[in-house]
mmCIF entry with sequence, helices, sheets and N, C-alpha, C, O atoms, coordinates in Angstrom:
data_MODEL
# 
_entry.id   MODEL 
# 
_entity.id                         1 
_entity.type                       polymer 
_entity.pdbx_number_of_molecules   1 
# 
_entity_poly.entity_id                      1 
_entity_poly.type                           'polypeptide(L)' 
_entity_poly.nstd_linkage                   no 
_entity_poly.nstd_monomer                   no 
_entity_poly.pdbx_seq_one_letter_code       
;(UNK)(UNK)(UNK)(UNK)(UNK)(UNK)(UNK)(UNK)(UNK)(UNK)(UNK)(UNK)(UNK)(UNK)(UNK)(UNK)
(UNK)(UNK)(UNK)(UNK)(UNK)(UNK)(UNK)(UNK)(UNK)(UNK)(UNK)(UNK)(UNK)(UNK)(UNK)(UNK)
(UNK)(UNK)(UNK)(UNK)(UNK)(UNK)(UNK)(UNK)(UNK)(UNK)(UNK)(UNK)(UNK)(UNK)(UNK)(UNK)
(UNK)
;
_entity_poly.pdbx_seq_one_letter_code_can   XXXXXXXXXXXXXXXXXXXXXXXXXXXXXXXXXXXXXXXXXXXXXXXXX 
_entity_poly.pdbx_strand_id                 A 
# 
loop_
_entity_poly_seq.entity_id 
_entity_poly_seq.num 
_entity_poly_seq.mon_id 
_entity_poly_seq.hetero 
1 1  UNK n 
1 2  UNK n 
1 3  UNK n 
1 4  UNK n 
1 5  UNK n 
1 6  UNK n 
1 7  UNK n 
1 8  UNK n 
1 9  UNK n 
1 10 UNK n 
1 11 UNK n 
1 12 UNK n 
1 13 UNK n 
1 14 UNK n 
1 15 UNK n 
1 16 UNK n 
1 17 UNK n 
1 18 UNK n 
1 19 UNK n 
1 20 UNK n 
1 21 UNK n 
1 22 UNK n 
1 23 UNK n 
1 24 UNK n 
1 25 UNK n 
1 26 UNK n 
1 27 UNK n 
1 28 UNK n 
1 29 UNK n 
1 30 UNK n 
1 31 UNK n 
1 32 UNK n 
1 33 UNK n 
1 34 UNK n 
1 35 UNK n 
1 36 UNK n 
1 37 UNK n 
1 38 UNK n 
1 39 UNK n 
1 40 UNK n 
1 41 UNK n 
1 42 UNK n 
1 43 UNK n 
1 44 UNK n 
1 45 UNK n 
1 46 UNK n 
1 47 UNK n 
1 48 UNK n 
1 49 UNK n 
# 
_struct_asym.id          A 
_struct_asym.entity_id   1 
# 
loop_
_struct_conf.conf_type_id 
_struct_conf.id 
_struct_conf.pdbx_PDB_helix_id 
_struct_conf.beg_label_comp_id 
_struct_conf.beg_label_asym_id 
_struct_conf.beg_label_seq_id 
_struct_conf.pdbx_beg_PDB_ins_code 
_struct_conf.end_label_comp_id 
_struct_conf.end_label_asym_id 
_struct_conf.end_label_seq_id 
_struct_conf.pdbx_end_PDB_ins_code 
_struct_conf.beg_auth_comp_id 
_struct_conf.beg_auth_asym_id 
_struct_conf.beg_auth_seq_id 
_struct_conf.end_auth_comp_id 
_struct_conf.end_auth_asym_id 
_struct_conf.end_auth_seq_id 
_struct_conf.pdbx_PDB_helix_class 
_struct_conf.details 
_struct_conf.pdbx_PDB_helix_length 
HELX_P HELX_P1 AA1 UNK A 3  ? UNK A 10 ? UNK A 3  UNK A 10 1 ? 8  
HELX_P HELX_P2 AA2 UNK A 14 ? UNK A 18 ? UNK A 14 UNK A 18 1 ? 5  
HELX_P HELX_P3 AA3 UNK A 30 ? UNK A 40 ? UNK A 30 UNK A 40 1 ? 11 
# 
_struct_conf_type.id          HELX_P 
_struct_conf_type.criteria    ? 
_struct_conf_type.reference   ? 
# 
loop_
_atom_site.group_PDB 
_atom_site.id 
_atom_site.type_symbol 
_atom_site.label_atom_id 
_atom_site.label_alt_id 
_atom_site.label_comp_id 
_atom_site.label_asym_id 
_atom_site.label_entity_id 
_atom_site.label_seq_id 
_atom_site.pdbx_PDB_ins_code 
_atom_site.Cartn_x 
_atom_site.Cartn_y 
_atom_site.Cartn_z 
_atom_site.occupancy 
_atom_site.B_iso_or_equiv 
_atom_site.pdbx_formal_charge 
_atom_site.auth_seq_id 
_atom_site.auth_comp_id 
_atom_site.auth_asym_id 
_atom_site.auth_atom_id 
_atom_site.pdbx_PDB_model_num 
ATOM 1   N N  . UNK A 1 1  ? -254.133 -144.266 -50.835 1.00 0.00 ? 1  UNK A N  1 
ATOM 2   C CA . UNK A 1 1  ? -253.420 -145.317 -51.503 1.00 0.00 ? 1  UNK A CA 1 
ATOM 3   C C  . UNK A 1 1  ? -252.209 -145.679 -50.647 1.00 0.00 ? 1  UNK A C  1 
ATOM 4   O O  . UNK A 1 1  ? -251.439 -144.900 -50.086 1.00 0.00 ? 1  UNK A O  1 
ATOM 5   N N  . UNK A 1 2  ? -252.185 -147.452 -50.661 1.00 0.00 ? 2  UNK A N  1 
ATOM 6   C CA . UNK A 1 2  ? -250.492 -147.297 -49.727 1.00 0.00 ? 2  UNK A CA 1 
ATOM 7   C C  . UNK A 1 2  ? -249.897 -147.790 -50.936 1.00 0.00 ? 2  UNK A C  1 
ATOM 8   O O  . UNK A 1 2  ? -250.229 -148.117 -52.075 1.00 0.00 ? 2  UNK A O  1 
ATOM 9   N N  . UNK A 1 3  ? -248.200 -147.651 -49.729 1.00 0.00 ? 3  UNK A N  1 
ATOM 10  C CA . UNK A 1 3  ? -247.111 -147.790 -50.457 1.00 0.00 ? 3  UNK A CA 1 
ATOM 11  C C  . UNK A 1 3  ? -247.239 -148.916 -51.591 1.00 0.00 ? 3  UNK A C  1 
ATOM 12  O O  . UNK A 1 3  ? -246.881 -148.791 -52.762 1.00 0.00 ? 3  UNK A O  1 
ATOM 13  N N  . UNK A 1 4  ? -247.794 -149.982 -51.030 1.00 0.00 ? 4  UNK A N  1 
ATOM 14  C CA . UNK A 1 4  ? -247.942 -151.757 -51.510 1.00 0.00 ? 4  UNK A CA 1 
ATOM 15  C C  . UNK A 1 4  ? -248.722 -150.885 -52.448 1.00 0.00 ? 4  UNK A C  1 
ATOM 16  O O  . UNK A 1 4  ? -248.040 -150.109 -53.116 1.00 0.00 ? 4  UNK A O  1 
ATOM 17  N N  . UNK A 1 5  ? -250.047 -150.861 -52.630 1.00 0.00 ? 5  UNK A N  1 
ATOM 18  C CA . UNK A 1 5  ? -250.665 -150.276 -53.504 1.00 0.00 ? 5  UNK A CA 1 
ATOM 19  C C  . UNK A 1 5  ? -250.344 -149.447 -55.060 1.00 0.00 ? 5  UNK A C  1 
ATOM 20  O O  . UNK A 1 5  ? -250.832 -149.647 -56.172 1.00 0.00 ? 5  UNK A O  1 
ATOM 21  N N  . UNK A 1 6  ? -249.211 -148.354 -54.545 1.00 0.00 ? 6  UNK A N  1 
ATOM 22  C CA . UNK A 1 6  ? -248.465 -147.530 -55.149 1.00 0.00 ? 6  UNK A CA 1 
ATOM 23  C C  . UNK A 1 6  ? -247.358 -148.379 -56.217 1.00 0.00 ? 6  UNK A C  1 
ATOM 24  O O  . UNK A 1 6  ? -247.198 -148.241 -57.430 1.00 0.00 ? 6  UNK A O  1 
ATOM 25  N N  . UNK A 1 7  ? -246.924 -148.969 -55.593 1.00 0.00 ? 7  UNK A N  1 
ATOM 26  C CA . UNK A 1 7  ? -245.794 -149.843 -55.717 1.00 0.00 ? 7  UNK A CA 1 
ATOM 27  C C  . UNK A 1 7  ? -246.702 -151.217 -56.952 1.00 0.00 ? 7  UNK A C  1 
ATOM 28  O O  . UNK A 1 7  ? -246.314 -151.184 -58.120 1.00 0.00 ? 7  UNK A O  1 
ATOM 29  N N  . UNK A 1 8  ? -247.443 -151.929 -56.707 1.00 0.00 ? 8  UNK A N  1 
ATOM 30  C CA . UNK A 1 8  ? -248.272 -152.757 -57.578 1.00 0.00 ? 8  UNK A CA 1 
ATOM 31  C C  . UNK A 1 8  ? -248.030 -151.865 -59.133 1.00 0.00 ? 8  UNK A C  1 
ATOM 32  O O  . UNK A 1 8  ? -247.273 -151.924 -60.102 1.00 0.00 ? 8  UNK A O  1 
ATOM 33  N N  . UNK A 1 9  ? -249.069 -151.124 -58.706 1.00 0.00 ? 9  UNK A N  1 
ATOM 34  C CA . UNK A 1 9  ? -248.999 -149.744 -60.267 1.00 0.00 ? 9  UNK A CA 1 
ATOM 35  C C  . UNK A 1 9  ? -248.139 -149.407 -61.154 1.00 0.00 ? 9  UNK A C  1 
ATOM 36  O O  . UNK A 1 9  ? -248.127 -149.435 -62.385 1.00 0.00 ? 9  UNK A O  1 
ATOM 37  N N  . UNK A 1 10 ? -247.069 -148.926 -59.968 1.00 0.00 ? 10 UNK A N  1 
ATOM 38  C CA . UNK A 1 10 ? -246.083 -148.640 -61.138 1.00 0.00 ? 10 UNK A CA 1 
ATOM 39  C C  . UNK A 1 10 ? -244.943 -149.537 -61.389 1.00 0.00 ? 10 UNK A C  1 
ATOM 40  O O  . UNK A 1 10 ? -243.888 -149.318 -61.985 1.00 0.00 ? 10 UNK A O  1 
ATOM 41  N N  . UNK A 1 11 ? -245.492 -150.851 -60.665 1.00 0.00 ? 11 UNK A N  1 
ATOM 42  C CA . UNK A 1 11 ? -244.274 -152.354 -61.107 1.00 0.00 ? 11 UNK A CA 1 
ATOM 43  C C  . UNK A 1 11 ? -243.050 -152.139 -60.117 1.00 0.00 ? 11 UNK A C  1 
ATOM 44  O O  . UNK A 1 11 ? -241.935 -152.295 -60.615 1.00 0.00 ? 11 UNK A O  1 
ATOM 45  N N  . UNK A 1 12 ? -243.106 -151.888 -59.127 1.00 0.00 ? 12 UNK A N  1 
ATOM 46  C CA . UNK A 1 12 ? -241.828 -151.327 -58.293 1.00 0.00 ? 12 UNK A CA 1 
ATOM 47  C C  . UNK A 1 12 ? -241.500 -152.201 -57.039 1.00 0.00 ? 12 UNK A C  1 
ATOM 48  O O  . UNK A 1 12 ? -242.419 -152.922 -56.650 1.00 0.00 ? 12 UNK A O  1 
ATOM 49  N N  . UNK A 1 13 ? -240.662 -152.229 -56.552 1.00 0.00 ? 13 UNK A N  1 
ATOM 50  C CA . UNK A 1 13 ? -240.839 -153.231 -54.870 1.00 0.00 ? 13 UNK A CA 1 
ATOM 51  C C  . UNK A 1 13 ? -241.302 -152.196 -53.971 1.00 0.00 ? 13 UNK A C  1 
ATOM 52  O O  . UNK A 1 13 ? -240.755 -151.095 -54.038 1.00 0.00 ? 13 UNK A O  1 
ATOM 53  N N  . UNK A 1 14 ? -242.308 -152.410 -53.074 1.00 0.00 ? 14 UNK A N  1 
ATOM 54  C CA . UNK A 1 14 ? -242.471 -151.494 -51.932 1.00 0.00 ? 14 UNK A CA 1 
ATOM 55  C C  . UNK A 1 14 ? -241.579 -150.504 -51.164 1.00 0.00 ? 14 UNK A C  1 
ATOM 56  O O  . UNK A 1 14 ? -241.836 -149.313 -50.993 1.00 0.00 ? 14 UNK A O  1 
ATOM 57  N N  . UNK A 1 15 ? -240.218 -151.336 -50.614 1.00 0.00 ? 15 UNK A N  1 
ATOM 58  C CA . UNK A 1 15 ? -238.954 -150.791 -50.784 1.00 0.00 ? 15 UNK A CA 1 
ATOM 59  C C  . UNK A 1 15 ? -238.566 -149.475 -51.379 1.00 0.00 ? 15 UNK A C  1 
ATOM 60  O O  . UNK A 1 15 ? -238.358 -148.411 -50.795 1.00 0.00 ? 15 UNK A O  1 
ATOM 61  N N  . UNK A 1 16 ? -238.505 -149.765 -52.714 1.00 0.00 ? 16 UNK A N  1 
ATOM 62  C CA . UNK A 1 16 ? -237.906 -148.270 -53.454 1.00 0.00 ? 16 UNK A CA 1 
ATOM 63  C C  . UNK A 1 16 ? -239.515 -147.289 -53.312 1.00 0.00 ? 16 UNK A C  1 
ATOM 64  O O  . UNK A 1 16 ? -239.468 -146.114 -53.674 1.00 0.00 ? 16 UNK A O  1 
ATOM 65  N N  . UNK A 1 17 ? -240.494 -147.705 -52.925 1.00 0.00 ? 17 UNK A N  1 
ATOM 66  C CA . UNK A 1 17 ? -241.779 -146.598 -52.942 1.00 0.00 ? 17 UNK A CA 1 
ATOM 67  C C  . UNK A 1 17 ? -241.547 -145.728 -51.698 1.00 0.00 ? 17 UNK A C  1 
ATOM 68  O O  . UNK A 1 17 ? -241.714 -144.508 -51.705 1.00 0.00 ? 17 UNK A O  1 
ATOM 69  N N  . UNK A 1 18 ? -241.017 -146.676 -50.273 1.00 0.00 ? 18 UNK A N  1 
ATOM 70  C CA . UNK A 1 18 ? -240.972 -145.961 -49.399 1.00 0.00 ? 18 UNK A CA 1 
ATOM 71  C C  . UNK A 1 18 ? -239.827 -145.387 -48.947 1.00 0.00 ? 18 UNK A C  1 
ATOM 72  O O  . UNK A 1 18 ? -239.764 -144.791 -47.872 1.00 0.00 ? 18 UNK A O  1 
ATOM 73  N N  . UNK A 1 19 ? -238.757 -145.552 -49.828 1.00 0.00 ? 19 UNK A N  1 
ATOM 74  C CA . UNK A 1 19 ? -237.436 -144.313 -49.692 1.00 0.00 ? 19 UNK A CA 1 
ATOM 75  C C  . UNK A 1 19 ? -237.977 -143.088 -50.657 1.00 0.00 ? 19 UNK A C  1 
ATOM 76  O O  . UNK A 1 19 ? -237.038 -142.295 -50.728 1.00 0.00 ? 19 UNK A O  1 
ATOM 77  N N  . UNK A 1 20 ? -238.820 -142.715 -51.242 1.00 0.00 ? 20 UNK A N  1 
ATOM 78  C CA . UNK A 1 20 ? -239.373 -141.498 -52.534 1.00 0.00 ? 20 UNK A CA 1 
ATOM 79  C C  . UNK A 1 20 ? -240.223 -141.008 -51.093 1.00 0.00 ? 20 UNK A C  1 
ATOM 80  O O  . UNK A 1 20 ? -240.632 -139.848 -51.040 1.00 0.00 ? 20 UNK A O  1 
ATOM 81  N N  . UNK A 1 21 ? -240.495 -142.081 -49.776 1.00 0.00 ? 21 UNK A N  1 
ATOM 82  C CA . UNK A 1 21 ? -241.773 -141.320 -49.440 1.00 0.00 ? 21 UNK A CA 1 
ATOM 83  C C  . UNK A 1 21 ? -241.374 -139.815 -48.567 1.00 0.00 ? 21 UNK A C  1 
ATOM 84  O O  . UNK A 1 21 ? -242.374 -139.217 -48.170 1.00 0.00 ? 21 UNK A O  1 
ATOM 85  N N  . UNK A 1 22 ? -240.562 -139.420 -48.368 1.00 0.00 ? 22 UNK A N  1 
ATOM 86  C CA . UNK A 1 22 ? -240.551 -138.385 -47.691 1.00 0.00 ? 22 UNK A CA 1 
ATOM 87  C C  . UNK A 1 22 ? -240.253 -137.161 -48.480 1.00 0.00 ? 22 UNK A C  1 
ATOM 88  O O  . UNK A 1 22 ? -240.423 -135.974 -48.203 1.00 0.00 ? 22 UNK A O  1 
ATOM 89  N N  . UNK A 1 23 ? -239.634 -137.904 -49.817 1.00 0.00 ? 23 UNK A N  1 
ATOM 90  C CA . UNK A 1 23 ? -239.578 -136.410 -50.895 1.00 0.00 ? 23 UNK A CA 1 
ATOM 91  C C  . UNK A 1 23 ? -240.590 -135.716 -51.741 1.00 0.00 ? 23 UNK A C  1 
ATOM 92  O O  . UNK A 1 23 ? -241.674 -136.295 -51.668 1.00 0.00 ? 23 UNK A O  1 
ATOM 93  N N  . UNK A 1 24 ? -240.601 -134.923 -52.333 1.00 0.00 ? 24 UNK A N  1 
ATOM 94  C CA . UNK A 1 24 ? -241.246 -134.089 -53.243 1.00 0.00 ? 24 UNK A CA 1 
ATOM 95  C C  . UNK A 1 24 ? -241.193 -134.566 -54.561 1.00 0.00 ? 24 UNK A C  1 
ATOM 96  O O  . UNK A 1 24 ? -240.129 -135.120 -54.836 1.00 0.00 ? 24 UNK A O  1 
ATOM 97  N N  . UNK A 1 25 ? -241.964 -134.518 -55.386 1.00 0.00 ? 25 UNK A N  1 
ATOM 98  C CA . UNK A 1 25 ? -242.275 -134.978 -56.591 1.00 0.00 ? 25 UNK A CA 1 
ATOM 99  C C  . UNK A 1 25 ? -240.891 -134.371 -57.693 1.00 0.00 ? 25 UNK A C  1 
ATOM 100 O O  . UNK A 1 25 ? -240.146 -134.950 -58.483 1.00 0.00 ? 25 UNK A O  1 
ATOM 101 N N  . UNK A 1 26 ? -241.052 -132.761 -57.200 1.00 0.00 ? 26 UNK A N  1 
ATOM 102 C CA . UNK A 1 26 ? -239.786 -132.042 -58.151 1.00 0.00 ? 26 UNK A CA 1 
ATOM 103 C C  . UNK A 1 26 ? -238.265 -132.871 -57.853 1.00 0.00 ? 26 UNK A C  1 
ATOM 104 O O  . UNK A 1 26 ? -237.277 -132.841 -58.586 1.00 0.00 ? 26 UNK A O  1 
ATOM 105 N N  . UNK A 1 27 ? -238.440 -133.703 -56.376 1.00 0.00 ? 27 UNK A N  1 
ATOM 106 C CA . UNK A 1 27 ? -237.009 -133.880 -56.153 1.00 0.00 ? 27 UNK A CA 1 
ATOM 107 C C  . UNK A 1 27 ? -236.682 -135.514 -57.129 1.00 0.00 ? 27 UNK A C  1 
ATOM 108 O O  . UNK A 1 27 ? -235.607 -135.968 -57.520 1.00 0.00 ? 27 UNK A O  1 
ATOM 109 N N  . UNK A 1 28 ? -238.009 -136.036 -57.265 1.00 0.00 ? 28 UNK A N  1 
ATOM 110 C CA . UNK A 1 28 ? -237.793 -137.540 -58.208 1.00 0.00 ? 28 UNK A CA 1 
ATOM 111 C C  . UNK A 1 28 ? -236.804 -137.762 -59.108 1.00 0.00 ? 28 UNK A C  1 
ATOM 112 O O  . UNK A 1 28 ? -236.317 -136.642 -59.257 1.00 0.00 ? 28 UNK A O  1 
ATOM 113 N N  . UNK A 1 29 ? -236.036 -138.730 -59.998 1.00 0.00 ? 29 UNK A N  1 
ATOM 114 C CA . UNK A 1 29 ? -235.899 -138.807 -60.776 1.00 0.00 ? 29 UNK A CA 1 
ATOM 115 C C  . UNK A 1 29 ? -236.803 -138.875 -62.179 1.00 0.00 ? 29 UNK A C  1 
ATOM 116 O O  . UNK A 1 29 ? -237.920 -139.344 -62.398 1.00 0.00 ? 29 UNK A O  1 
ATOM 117 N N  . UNK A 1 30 ? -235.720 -138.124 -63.126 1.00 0.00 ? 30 UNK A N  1 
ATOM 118 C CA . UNK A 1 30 ? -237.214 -138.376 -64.147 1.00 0.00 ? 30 UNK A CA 1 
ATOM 119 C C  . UNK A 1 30 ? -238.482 -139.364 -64.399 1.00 0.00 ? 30 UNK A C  1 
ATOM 120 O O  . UNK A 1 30 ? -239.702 -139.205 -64.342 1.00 0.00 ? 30 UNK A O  1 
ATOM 121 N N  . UNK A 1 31 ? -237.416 -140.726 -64.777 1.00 0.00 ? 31 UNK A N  1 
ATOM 122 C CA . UNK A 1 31 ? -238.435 -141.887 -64.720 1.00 0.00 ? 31 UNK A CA 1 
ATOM 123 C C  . UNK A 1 31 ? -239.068 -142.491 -63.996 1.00 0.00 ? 31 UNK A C  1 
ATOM 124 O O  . UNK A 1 31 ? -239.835 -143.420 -64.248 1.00 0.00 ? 31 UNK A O  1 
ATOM 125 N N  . UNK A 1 32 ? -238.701 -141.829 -62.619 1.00 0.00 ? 32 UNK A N  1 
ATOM 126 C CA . UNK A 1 32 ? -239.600 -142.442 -61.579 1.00 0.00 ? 32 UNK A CA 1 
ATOM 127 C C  . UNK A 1 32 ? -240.907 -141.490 -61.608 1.00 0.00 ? 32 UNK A C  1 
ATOM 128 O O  . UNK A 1 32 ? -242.060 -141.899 -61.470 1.00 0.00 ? 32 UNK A O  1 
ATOM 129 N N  . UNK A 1 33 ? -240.571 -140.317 -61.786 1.00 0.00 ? 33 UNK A N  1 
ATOM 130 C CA . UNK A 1 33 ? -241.496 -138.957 -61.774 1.00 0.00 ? 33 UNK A CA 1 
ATOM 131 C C  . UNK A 1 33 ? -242.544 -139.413 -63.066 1.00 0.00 ? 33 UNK A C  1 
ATOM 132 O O  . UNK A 1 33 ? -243.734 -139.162 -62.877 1.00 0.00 ? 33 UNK A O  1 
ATOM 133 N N  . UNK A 1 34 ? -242.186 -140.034 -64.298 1.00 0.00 ? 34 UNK A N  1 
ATOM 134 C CA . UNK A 1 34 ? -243.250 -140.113 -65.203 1.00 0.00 ? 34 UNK A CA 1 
ATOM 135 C C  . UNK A 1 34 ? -244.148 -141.305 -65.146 1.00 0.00 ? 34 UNK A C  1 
ATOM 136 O O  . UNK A 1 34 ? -245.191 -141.449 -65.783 1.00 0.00 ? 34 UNK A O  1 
ATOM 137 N N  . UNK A 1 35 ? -243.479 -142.339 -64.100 1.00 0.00 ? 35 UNK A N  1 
ATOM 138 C CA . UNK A 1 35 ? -244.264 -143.670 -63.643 1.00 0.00 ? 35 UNK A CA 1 
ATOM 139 C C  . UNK A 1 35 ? -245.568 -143.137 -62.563 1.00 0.00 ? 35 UNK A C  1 
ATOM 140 O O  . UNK A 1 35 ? -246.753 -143.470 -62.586 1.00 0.00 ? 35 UNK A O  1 
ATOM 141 N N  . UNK A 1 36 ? -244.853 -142.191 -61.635 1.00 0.00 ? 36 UNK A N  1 
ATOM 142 C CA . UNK A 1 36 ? -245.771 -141.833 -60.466 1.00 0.00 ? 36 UNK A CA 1 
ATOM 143 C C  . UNK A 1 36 ? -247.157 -140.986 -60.372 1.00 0.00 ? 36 UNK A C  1 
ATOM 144 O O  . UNK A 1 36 ? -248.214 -141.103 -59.752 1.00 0.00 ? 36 UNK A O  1 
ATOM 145 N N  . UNK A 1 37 ? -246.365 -139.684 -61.710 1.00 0.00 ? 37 UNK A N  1 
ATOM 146 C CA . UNK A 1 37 ? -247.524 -138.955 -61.741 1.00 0.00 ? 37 UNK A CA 1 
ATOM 147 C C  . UNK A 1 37 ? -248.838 -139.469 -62.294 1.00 0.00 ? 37 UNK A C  1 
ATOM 148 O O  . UNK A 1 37 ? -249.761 -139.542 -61.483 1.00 0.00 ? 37 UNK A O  1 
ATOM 149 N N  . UNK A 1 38 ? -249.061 -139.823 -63.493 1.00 0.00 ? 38 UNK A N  1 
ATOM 150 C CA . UNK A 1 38 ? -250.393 -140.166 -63.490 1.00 0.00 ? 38 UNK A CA 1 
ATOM 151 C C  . UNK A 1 38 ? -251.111 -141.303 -62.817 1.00 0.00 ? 38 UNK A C  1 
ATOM 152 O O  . UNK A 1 38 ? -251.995 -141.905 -63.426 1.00 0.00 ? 38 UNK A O  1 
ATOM 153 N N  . UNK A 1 39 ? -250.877 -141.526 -61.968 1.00 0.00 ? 39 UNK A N  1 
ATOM 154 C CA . UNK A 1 39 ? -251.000 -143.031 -60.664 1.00 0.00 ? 39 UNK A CA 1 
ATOM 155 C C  . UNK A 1 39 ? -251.643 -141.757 -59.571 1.00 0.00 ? 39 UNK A C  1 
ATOM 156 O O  . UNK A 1 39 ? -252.763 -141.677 -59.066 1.00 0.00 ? 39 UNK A O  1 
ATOM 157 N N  . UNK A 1 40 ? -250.410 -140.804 -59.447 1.00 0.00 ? 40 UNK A N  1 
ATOM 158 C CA . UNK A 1 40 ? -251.266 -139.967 -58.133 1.00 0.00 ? 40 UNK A CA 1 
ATOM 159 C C  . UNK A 1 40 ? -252.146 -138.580 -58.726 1.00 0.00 ? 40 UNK A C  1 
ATOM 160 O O  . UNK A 1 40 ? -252.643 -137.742 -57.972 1.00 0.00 ? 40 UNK A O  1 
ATOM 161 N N  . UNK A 1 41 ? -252.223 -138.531 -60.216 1.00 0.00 ? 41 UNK A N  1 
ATOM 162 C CA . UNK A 1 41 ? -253.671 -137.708 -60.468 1.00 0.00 ? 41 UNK A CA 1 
ATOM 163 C C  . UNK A 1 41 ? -254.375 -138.557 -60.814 1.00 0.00 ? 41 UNK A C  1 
ATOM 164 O O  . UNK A 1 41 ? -255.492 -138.084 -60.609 1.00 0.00 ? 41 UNK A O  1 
ATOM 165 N N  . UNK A 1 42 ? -254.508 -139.595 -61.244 1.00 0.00 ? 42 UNK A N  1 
ATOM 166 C CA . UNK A 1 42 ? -256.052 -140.949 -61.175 1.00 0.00 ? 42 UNK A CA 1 
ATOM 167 C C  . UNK A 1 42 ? -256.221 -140.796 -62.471 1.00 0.00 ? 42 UNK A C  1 
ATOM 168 O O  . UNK A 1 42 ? -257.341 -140.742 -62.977 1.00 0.00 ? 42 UNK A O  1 
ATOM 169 N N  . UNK A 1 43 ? -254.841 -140.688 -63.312 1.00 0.00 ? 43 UNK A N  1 
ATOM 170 C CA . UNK A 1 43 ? -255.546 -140.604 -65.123 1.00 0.00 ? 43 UNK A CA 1 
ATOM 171 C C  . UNK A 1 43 ? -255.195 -141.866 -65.070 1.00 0.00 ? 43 UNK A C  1 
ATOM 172 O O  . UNK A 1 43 ? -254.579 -142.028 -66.124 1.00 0.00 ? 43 UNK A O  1 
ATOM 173 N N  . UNK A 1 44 ? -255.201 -142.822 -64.524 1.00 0.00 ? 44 UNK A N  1 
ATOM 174 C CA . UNK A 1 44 ? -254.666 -144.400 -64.698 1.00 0.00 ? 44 UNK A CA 1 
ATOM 175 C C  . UNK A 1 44 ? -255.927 -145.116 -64.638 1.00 0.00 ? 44 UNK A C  1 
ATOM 176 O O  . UNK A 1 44 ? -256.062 -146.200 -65.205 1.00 0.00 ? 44 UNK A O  1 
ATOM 177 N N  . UNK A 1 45 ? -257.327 -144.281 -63.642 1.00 0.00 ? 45 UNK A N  1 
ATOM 178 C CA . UNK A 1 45 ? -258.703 -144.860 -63.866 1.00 0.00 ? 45 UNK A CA 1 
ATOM 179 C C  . UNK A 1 45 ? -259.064 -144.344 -64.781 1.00 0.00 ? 45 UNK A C  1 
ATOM 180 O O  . UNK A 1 45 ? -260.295 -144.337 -64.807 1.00 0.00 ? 45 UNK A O  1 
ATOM 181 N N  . UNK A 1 46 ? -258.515 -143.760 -65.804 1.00 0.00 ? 46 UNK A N  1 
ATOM 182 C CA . UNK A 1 46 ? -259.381 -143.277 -67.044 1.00 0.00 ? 46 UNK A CA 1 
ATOM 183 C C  . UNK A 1 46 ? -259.477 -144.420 -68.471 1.00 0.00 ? 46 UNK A C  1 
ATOM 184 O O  . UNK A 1 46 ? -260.154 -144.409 -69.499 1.00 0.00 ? 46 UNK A O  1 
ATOM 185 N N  . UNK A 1 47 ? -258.245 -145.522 -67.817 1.00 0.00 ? 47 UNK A N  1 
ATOM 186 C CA . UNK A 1 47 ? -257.973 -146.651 -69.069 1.00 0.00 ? 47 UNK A CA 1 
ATOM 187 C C  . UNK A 1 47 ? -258.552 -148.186 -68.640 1.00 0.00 ? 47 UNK A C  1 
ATOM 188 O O  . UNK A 1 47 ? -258.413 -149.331 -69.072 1.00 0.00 ? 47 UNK A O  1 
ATOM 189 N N  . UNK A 1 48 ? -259.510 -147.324 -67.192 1.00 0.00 ? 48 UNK A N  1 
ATOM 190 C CA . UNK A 1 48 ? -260.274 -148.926 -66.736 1.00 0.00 ? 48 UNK A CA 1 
ATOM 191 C C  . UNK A 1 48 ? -261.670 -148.889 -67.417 1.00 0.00 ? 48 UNK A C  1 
ATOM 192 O O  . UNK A 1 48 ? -262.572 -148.065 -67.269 1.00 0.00 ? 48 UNK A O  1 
ATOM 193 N N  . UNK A 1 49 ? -261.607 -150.117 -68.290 1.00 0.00 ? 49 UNK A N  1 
ATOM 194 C CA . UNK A 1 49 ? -262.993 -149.833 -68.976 1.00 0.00 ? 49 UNK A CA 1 
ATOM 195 C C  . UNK A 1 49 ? -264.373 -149.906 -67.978 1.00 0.00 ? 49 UNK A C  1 
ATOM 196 O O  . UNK A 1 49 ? -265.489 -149.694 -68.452 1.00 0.00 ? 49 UNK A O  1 
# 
């Protein structure tokens, strides 16, 4: 998945996707952390009919 990609999903500018890109998930902020995770375990294809 890219950034553009990433960024579409969770409504974000590409921009703020690729300053998160060099950190760790634990280091996120909360609300960015609850936008991201289920995008990068794929429970987001579970609501495509």
């Amino acid at each position: 998945m890219t950034a553009r990609e990433l960024a579409q999903l969770v409504k974000l500018d590409t921009i703020d996707i690729l300053k998160i890109d060099d950190k760790k998930i634990k280091d996120l902020s909360e609300p960015l952390k609850i936008k991201v995770m289920p995008i990068l375990r794929g429970e987001y294809m579970d609501k495509i009919p």
